[in-house]
LOGUVO-590981 format. One record per residue (C-alpha): residue number from 1; residue in one letter; x, y, z. Coordinates in pm, 1 decimal. Layout:
BEGIN
+-----+--------+----------+----------+----------+
! num ! residu !        X !        Y !        Z !
+-----+--------+----------+----------+----------+
! NUM !      A !        X !        Y !        Z !
...
+-----+--------+----------+----------+----------+
This chain:
BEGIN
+-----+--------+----------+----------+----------+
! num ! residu !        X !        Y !        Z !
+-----+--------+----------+----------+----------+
!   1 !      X !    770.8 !   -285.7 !  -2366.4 !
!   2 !      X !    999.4 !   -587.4 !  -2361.6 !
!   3 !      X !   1283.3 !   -663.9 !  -2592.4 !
!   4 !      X !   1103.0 !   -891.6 !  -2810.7 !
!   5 !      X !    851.0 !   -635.3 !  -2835.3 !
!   6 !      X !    612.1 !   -767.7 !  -2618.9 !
!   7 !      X !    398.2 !   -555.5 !  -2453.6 !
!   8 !      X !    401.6 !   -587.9 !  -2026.1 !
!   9 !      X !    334.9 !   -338.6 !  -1742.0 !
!  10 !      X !    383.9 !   -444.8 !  -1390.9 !
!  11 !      X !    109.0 !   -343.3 !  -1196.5 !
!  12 !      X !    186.9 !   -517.1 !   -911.5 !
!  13 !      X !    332.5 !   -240.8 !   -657.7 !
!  14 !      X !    637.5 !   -163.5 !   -424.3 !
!  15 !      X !    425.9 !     -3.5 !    -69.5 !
!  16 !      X !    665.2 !    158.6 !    120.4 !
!  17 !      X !    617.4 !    398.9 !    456.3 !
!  18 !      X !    816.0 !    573.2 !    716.5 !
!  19 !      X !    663.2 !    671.6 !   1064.7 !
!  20 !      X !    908.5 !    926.3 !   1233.9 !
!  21 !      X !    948.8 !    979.6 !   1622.2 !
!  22 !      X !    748.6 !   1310.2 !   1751.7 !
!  23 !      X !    982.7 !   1610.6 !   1730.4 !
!  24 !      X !    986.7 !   1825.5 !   2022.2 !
!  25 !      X !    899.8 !   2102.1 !   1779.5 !
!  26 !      X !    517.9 !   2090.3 !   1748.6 !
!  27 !      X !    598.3 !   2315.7 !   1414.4 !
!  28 !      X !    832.4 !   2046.6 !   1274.8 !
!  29 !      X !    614.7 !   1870.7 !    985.2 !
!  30 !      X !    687.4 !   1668.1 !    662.9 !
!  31 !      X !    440.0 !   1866.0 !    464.6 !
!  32 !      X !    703.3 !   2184.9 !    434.5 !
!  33 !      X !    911.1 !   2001.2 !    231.4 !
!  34 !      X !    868.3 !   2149.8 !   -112.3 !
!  35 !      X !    770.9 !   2017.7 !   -423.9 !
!  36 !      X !   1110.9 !   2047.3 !   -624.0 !
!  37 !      X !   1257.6 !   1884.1 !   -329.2 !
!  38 !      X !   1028.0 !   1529.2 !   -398.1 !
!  39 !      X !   1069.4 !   1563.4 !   -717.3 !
!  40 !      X !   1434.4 !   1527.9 !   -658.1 !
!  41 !      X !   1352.6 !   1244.0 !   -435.1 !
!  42 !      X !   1107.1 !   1068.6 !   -706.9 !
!  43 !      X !   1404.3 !   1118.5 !   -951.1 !
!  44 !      X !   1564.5 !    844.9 !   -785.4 !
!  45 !      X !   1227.6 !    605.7 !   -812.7 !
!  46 !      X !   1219.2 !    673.1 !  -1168.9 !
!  47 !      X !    855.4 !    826.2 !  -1125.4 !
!  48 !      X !    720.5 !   1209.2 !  -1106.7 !
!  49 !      X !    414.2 !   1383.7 !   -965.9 !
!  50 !      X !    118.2 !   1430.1 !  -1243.5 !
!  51 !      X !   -175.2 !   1575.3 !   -966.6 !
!  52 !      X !   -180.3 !   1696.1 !   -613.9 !
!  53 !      X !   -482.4 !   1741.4 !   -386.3 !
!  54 !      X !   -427.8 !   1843.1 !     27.3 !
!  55 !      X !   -651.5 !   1981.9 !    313.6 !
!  56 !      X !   -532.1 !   2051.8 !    653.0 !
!  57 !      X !   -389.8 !   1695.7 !    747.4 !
!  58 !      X !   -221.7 !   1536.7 !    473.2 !
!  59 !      X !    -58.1 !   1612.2 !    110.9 !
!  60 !      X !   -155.7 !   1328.6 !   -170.6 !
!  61 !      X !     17.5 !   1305.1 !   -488.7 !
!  62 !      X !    -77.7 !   1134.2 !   -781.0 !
!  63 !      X !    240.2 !    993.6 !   -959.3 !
!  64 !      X !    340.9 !    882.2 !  -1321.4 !
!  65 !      X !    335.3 !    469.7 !  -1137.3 !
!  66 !      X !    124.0 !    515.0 !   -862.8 !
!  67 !      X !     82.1 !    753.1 !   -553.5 !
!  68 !      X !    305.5 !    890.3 !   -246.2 !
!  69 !      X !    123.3 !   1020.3 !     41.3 !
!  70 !      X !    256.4 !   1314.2 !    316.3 !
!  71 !      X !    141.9 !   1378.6 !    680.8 !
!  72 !      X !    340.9 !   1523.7 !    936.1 !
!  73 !      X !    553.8 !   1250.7 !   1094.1 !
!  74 !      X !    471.1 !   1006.6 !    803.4 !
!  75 !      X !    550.2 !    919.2 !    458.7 !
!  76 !      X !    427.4 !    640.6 !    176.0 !
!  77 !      X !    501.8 !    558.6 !   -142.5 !
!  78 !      X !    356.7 !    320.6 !   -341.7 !
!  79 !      X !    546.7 !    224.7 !   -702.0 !
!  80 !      X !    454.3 !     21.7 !   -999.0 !
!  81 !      X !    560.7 !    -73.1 !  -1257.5 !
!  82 !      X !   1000.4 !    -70.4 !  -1288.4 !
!  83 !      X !   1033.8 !    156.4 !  -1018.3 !
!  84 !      X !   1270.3 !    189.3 !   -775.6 !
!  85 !      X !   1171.5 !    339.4 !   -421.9 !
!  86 !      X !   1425.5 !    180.8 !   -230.7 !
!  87 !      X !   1668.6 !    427.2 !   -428.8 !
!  88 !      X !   1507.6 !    724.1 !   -290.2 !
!  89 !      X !   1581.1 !    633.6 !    134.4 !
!  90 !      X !   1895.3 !    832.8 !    168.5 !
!  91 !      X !   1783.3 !   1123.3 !     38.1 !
!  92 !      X !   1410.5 !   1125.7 !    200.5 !
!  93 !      X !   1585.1 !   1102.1 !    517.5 !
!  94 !      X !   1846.7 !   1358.5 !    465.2 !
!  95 !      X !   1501.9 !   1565.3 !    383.6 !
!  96 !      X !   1309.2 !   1411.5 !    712.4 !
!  97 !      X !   1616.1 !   1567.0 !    896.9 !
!  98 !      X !   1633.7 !   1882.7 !    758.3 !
!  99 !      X !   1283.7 !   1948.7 !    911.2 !
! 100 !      X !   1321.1 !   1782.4 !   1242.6 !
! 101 !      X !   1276.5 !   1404.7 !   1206.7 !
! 102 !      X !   1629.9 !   1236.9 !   1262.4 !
! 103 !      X !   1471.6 !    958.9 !   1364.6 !
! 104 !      X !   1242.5 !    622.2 !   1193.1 !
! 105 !      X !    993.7 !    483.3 !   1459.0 !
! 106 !      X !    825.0 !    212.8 !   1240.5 !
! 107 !      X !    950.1 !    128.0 !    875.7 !
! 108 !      X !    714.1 !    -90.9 !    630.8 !
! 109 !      X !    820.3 !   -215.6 !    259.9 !
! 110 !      X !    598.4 !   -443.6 !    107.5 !
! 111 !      X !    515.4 !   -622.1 !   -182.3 !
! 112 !      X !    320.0 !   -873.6 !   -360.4 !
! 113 !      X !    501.3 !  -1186.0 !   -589.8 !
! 114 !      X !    583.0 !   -987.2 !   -884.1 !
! 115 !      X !    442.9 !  -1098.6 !  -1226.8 !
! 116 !      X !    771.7 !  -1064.7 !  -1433.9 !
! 117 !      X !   1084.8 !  -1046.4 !  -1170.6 !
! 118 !      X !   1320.3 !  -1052.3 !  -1452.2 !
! 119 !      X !   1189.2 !   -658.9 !  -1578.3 !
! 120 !      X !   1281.5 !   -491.1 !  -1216.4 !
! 121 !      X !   1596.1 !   -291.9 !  -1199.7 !
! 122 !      X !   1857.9 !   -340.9 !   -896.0 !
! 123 !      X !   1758.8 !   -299.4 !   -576.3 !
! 124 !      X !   1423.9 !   -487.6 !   -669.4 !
! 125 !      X !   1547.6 !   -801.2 !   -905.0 !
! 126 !      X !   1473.9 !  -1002.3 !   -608.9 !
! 127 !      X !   1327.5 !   -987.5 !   -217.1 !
! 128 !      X !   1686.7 !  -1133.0 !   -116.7 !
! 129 !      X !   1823.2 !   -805.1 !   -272.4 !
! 130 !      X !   1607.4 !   -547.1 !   -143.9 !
! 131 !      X !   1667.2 !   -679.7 !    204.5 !
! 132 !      X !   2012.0 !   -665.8 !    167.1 !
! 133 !      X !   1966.3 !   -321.7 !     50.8 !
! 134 !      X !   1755.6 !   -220.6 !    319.0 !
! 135 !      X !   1941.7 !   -421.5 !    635.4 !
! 136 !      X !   2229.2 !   -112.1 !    531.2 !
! 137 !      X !   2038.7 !    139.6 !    657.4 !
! 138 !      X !   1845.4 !    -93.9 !    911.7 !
! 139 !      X !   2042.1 !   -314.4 !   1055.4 !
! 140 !      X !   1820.1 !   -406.8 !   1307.7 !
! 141 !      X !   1513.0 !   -445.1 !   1015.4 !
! 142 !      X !   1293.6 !   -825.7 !    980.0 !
! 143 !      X !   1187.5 !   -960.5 !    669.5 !
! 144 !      X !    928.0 !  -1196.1 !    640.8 !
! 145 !      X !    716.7 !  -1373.9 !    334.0 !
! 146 !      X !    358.0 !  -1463.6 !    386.5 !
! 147 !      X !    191.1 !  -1714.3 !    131.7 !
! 148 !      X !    315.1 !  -1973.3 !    -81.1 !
! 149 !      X !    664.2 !  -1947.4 !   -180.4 !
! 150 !      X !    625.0 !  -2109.9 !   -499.7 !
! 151 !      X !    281.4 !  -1978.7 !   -604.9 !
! 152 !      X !    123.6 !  -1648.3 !   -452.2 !
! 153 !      X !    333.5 !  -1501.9 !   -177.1 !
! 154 !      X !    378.8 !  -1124.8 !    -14.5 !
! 155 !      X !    661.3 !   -986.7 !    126.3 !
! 156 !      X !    735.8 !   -810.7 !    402.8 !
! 157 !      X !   1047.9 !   -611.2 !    541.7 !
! 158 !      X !    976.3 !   -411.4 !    894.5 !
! 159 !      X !   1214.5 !   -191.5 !   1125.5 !
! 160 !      X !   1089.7 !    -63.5 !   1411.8 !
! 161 !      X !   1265.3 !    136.0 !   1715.9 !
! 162 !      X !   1002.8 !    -24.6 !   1966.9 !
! 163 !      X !   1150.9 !   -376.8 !   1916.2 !
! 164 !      X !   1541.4 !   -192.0 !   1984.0 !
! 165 !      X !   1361.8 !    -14.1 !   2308.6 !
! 166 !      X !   1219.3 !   -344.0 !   2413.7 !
! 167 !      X !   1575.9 !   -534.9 !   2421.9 !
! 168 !      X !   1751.1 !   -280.8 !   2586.5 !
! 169 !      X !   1495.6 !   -248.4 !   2810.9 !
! 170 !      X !   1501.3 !   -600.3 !   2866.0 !
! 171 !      X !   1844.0 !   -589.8 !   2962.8 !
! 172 !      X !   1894.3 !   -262.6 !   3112.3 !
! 173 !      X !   1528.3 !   -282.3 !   3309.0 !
! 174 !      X !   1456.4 !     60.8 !   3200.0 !
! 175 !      X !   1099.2 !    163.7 !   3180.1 !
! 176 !      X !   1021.6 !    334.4 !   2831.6 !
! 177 !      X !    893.3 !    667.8 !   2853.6 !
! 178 !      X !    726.8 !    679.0 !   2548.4 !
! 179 !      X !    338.2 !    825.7 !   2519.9 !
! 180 !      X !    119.2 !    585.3 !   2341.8 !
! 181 !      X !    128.5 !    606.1 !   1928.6 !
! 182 !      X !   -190.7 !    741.7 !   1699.2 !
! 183 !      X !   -385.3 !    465.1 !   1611.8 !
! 184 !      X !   -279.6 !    324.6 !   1279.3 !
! 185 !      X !   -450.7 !     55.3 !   1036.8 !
! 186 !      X !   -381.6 !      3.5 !    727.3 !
! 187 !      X !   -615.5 !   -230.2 !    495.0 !
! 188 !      X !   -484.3 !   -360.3 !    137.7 !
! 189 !      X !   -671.4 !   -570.0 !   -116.2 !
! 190 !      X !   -500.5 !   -701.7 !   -411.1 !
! 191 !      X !   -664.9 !   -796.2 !   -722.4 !
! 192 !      X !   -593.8 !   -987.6 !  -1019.8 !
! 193 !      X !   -765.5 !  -1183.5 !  -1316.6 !
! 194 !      X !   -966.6 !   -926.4 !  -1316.4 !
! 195 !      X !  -1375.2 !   -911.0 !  -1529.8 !
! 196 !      X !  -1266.7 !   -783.2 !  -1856.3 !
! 197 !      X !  -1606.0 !   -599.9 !  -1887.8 !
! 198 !      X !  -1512.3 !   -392.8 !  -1600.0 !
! 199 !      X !  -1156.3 !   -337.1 !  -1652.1 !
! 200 !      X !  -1279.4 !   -174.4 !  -2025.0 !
! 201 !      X !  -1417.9 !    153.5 !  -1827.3 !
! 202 !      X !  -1023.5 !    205.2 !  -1799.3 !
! 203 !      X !   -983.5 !    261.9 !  -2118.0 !
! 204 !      X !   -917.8 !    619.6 !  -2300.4 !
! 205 !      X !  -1116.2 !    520.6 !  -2596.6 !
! 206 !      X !  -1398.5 !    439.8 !  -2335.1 !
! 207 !      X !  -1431.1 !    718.7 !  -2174.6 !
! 208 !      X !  -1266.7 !   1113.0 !  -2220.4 !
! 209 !      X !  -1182.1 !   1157.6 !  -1864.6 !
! 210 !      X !  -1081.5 !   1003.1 !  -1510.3 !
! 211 !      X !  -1410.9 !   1130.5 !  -1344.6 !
! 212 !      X !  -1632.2 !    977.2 !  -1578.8 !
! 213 !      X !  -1476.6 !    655.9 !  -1524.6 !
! 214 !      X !  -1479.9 !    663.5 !  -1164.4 !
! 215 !      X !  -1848.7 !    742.6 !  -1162.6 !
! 216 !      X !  -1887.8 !    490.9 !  -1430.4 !
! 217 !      X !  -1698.4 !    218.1 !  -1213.4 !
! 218 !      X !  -1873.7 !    325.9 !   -838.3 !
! 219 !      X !  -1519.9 !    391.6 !   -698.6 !
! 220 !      X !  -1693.1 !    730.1 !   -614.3 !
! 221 !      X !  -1927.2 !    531.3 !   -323.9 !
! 222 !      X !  -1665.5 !    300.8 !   -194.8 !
! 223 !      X !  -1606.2 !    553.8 !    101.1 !
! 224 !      X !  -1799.1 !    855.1 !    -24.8 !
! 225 !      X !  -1626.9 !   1067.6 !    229.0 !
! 226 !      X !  -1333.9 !   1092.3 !     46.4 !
! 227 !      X !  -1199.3 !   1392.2 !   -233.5 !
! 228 !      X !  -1121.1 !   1204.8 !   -477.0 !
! 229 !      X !   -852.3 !   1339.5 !   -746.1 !
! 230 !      X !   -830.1 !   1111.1 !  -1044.4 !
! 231 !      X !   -644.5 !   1010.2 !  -1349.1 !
! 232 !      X !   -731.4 !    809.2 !  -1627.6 !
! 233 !      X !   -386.8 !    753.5 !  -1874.4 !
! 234 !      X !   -331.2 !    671.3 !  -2270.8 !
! 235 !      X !   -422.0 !    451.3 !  -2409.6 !
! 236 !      X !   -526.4 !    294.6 !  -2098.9 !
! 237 !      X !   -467.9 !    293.3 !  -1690.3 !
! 238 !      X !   -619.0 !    431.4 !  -1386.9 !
! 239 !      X !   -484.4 !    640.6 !  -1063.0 !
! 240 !      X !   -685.2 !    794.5 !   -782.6 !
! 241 !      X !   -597.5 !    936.5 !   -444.3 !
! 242 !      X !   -908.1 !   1022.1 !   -192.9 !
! 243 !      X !   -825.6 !   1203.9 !    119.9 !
! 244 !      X !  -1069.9 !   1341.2 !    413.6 !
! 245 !      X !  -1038.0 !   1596.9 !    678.3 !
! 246 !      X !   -960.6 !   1354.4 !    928.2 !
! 247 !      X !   -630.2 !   1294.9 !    730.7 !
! 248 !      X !   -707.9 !    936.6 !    653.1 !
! 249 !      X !   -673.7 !    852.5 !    256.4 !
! 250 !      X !   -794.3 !    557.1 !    -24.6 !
! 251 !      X !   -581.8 !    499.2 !   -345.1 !
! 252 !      X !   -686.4 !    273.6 !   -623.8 !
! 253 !      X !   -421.6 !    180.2 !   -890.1 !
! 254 !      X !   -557.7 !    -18.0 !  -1164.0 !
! 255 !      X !   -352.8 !   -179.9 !  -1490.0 !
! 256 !      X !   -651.3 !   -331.6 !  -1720.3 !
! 257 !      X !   -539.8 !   -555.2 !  -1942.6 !
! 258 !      X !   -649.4 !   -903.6 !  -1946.5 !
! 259 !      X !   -298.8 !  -1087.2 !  -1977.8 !
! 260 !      X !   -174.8 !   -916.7 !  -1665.7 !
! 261 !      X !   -498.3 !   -755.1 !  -1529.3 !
! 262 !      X !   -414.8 !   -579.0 !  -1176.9 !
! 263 !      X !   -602.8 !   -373.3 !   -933.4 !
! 264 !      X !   -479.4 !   -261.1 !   -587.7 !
! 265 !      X !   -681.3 !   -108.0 !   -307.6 !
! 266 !      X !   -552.7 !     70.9 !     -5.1 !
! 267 !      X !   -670.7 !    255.8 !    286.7 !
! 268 !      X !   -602.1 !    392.4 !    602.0 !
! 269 !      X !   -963.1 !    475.2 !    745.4 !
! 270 !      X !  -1038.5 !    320.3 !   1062.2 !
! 271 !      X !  -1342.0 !     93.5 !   1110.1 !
! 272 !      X !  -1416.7 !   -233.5 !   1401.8 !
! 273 !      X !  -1490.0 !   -422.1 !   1115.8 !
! 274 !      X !  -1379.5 !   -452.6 !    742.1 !
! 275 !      X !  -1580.0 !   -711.2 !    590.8 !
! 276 !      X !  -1856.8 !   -472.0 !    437.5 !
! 277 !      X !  -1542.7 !   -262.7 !    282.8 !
! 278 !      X !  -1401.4 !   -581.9 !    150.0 !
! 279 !      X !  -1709.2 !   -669.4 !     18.6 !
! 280 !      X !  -1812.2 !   -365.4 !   -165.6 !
! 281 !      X !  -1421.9 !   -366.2 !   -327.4 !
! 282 !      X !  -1446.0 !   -693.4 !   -452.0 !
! 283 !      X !  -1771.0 !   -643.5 !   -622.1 !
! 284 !      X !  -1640.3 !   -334.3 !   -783.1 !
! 285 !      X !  -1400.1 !   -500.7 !  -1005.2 !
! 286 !      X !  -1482.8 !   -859.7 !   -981.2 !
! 287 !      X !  -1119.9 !  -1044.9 !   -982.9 !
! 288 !      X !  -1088.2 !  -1383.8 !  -1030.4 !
! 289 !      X !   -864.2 !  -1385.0 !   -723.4 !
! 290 !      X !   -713.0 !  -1164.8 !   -437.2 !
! 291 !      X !   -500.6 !  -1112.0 !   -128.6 !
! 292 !      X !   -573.6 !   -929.2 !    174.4 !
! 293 !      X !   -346.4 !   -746.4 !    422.0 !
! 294 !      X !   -428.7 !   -569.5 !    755.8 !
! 295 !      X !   -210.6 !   -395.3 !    984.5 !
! 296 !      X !   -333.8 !   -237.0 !   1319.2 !
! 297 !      X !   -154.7 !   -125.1 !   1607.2 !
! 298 !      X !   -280.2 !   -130.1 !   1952.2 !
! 299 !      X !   -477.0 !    181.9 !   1930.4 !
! 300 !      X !   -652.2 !     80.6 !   1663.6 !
! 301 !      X !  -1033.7 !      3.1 !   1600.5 !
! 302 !      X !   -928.9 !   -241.2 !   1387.7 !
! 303 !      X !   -669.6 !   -431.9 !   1650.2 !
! 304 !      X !   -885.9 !   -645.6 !   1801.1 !
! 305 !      X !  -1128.9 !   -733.1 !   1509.8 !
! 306 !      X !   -903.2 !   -868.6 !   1269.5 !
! 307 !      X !   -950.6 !  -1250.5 !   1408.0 !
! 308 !      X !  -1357.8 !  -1190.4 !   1274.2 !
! 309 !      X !  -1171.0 !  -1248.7 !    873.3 !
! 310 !      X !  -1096.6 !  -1570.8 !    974.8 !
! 311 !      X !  -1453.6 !  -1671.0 !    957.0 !
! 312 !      X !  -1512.4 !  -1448.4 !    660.0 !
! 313 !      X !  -1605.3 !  -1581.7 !    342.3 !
! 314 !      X !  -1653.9 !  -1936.0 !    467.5 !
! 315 !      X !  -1932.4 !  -2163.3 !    437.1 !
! 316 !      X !  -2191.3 !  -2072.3 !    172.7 !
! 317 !      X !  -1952.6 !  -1817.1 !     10.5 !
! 318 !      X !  -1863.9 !  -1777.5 !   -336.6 !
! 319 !      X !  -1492.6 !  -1707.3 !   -218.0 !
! 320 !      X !  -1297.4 !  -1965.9 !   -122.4 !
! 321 !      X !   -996.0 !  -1850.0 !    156.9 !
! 322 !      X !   -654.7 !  -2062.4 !     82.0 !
! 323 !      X !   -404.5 !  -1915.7 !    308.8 !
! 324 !      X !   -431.4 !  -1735.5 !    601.1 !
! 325 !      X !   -193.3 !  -1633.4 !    804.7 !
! 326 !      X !   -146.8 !  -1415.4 !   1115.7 !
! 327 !      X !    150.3 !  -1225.4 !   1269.9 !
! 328 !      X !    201.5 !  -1021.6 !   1618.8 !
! 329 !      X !    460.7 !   -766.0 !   1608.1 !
! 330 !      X !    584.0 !   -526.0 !   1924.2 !
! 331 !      X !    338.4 !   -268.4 !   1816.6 !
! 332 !      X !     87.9 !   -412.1 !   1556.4 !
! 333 !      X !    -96.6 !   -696.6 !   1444.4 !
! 334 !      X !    -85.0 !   -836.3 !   1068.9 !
! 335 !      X !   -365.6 !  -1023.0 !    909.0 !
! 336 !      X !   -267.8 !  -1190.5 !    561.6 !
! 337 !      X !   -528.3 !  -1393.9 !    359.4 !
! 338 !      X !   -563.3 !  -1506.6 !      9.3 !
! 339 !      X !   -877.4 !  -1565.9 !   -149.2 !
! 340 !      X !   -986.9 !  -1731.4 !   -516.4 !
! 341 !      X !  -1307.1 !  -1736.9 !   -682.3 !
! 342 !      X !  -1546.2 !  -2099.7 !   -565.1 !
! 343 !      X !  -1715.8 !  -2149.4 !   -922.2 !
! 344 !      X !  -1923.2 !  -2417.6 !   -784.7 !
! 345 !      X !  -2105.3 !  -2181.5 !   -562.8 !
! 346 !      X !  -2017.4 !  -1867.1 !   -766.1 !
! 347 !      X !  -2211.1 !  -2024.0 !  -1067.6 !
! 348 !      X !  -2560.2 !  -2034.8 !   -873.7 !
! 349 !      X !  -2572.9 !  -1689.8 !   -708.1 !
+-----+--------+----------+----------+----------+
């Protein structure tokens, strides 16, 4: 709620996630931290843990604004709303130490344009100011915004030791001795103007719980491999986490109403090619525009397909693609396109 009484939620998010370096105990893992120990740590985000689900390769928690994700060398949050994650570094890496990661291999914060800049709390009134924020713990950390500036944009802020490794290496002509990293991939899609018919099944008057909803919606079959836990809030508001043996998880956040309808998509599974995925999420919830983000490293499935989006959703579709950008980091690749809906073609499918 604003001053004047308005009502606004912010439902774009705040992704952030922490890859630690191996430890050279095998028995060192993230998921022994305890639960009043992240609540401490979500105390500082302004957020706390309403549902938890686990199996044998990651820990998913469903939060009060979102979801925050445990393996054993890595760690995401994602935050809506006014939410500050940045808050909660220092202490998540006083914690990452404590069990045997003292040091960050690959840092990620991202975001999306918020809607209403002037509700976020400091560290996040502005990209400018979480940079600054995070360049004191990384000084060696690159930020980067992808889009249009002064319409849809998504920012970007990335540390990782490989680029340090690669200048000294450079000048030192030391050979790193570094094993290859797991294959990594992460795929985003992020949703607005979303069909008010759909964004109703998100509604507590519609339905009396989260499962019914997610049946009702067909989030179940997006990748039916996944657990899902779910969460449906009052009056309205939707949270799910899906995780599967092979450790790889799906979150859906969704804020329904129509003046500042927002749905984000996330996952981490690994497939050659993502169109079909993309597809299937789209035509879930039907947005009247959306952005799409891809990260792969070199292991990845998903490394050397990203240049096949380019063509996506070209001739004869009833997208139309009006940005697309591409980036090549040290380690991964970064796909970023934005999409909005062609009513000309739209109109006669």
């Amino acid at each position: 709620m604003l001053e004047n009484g308005e009502h606004f939620f912010e439902g774009v998010e705040k992704l952030l996630e922490i890859w630690f370096e191996e430890s050279s105990n095998i028995e060192n893992d993230l998921r022994k931290i305890s639960r009043s120990d992240w609540e401490s740590v979500l105390s500082n985000v302004n957020c706390e843990i309403i549902s938890t689900s686990k199996n044998d390769a990651i820990d998913a928690f469903v939060l009060s604004e979102s979801s925050m994700f445990v393996s054993k060398r890595r760690w995401i949050l994602k935050t809506c709303g006014t939410t500050t994650p940045l808050k909660c570094l220092s202490q998540l890496l006083k914690l990452a130490e404590a069990n045997g990661f003292d040091v960050v291999a690959d840092l990620f914060y991202s975001r999306k344009n918020f809607t209403r800049p002037e509700v976020q709390i400091t560290p996040h009134q502005g990209f400018t100011e979480e940079v600054t924020y995070l360049d004191s713990i990384f000084p060696n950390g690159r930020s980067y915004c992808l889009g249009s500036m002064n319409l849809e944009c998504w920012y970007l802020y990335t540390f990782s030791r490989s680029d340090i490794k690669i200048s000294t290496e450079h000048i030192t002509d030391e050979k790193s001795v570094d094993s290859d990293p797991d294959p990594d991939q992460t795929i985003e899609i992020l949703m607005q103007d979303l069909d008010p018919e759909t964004m109703a099944i998100f509604y507590k008057n519609r339905f009396d719980n989260a499962h019914e909803a997610t049946v009702k919606s067909g989030i179940d079959t997006i990748l039916p491999s996944m657990q899902i836990d779910d969460f449906l809030f009052d009056p309205c508001g939707y949270s799910m986490n899906g995780i599967n043996d092979k450790g790889e998880y799906m979150t859906i956040h969704i804020t329904p109403e129509n003046q500042f309808s927002y749905v984000s998509f996330e996952t981490n599974v690994a497939l050659s090619n993502y169109r079909k995925l993309i597809n299937q999420v789209i035509n879930t919830f039907k947005p009247g525009k959306f952005i799409v983000t891809i990260f792969a490293n070199k292991c990845s499935l998903a490394y050397e397909t990203m240049k096949e989006l380019e063509v996506e959703y070209s001739k004869g579709s009833h997208w139309k693609r009006t940005d697309m950008q591409c980036c090549n980091f040290p380690s991964y690749n970064l796909l970023f396109a934005q999409y909005s809906f062609n009513e000309k073609i739209g109109d006669n499918l």
